[in-house]
C-alpha positions as CSV (number, residue, x, y, z in Angstrom):
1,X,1.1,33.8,-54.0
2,X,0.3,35.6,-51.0
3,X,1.7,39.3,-50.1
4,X,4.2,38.9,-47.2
5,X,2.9,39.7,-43.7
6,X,3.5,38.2,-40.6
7,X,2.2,35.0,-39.5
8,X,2.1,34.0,-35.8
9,X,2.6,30.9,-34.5
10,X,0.5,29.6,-31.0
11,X,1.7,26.4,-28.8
12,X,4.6,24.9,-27.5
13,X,7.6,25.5,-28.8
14,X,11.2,23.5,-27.4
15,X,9.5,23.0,-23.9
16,X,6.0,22.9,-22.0
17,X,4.3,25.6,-22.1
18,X,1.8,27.6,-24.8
19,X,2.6,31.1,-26.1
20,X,2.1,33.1,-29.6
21,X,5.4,33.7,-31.3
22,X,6.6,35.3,-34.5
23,X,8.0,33.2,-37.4
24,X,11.3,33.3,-35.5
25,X,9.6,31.6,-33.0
26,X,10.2,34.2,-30.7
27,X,8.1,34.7,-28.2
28,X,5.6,37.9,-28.3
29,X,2.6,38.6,-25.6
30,X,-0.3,39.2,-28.3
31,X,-3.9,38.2,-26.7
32,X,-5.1,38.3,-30.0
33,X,-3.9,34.7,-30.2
34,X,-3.6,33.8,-26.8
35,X,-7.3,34.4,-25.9
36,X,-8.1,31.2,-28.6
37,X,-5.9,28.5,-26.6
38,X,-7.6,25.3,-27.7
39,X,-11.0,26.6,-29.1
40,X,-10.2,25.8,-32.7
41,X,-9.0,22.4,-33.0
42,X,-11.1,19.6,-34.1
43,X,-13.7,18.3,-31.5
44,X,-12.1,14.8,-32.0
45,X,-8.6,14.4,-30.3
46,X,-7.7,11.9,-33.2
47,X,-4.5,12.0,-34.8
48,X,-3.2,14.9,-36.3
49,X,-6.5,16.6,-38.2
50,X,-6.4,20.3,-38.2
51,X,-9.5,22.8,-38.7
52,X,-9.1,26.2,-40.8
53,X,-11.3,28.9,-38.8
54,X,-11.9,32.3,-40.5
55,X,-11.7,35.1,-37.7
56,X,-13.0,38.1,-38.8
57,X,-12.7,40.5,-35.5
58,X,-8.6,40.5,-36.0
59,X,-8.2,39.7,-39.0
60,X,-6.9,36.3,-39.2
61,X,-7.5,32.9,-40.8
62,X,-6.5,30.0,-37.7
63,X,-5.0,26.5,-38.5
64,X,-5.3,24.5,-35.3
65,X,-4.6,20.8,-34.2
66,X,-4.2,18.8,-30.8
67,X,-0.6,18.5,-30.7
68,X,1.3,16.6,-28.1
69,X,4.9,16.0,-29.2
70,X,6.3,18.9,-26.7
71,X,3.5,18.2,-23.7
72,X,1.6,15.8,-23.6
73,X,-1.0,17.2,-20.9
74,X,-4.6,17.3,-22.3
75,X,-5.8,20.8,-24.2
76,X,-2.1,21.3,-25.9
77,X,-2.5,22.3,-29.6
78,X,-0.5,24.3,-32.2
79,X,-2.2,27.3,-34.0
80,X,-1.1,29.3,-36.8
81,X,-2.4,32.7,-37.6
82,X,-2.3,34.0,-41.4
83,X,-3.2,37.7,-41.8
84,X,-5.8,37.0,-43.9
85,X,-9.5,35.8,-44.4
86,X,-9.1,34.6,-48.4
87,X,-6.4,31.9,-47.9
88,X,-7.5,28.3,-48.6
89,X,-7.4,25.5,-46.3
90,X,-4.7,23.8,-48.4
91,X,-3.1,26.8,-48.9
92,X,-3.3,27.4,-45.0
93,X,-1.5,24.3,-44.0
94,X,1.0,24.6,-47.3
95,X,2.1,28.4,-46.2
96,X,2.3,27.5,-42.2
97,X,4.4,24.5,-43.4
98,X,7.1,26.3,-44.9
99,X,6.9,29.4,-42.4
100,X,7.3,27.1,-39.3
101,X,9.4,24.0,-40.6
102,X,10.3,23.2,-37.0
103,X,7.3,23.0,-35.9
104,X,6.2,20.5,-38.6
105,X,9.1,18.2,-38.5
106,X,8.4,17.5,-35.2
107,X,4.8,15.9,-35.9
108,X,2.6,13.7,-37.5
109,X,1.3,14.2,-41.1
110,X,-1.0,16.6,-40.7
111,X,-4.6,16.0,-42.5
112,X,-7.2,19.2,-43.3
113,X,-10.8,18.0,-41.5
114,X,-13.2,17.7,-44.3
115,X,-15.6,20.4,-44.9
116,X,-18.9,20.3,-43.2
């Protein structure tokens, strides 16, 4: 089990528009997160695949996907940001799953891309 620390969450949340936000889904203005609007999903736009990106200069592991169930303009994608560089992919998605239920229920299963 992981220690508890704050997670943020990066996309759309009830209407168009990207932002980070706390697991409250509150909306905070940290360019930490903001600076990696679409840069860490998947190359392929394809269903709902999402890539696990360690980011060692803040600090935090990335799960990111093309997601277009709140806008459906191109480059829209959710991001989640653990405050840590051990957790594992499955883990990842697992953890962001139950700290952002919302954000889930509103999409597609979402699939881990396959290691290189």
């Amino acid at each position: 089990m992981m220690a508890e620390s704050a997670w943020f969450y990066f996309g759309c949340v009830d209407v168009i528009g990207h932002g980070s936000h706390d697991e409250k889904l509150r909306r905070v203005y940290d360019r930490r997160f903001d600076r990696y609007d679409a840069q860490l999903c998947p190359e392929s736009r394809a269903g709902y695949v999402a890539r696990v990106t360690r980011l060692p200069a803040i600090g935090f592991t990335a799960l990111a996907f093309w997601d277009y169930t709140v806008d459906a303009r191109g480059g829209s994608n959710s991001a989640f940001f653990a405050p840590t560089l051990t957790i594992e992919p499955f883990e990842m998605l697992e953890e962001a799953r139950k700290r952002f239920p919302s954000i889930f229920l509103r999409c597609p299963p979402i699939s881990l891309e396959p290691r290189p």
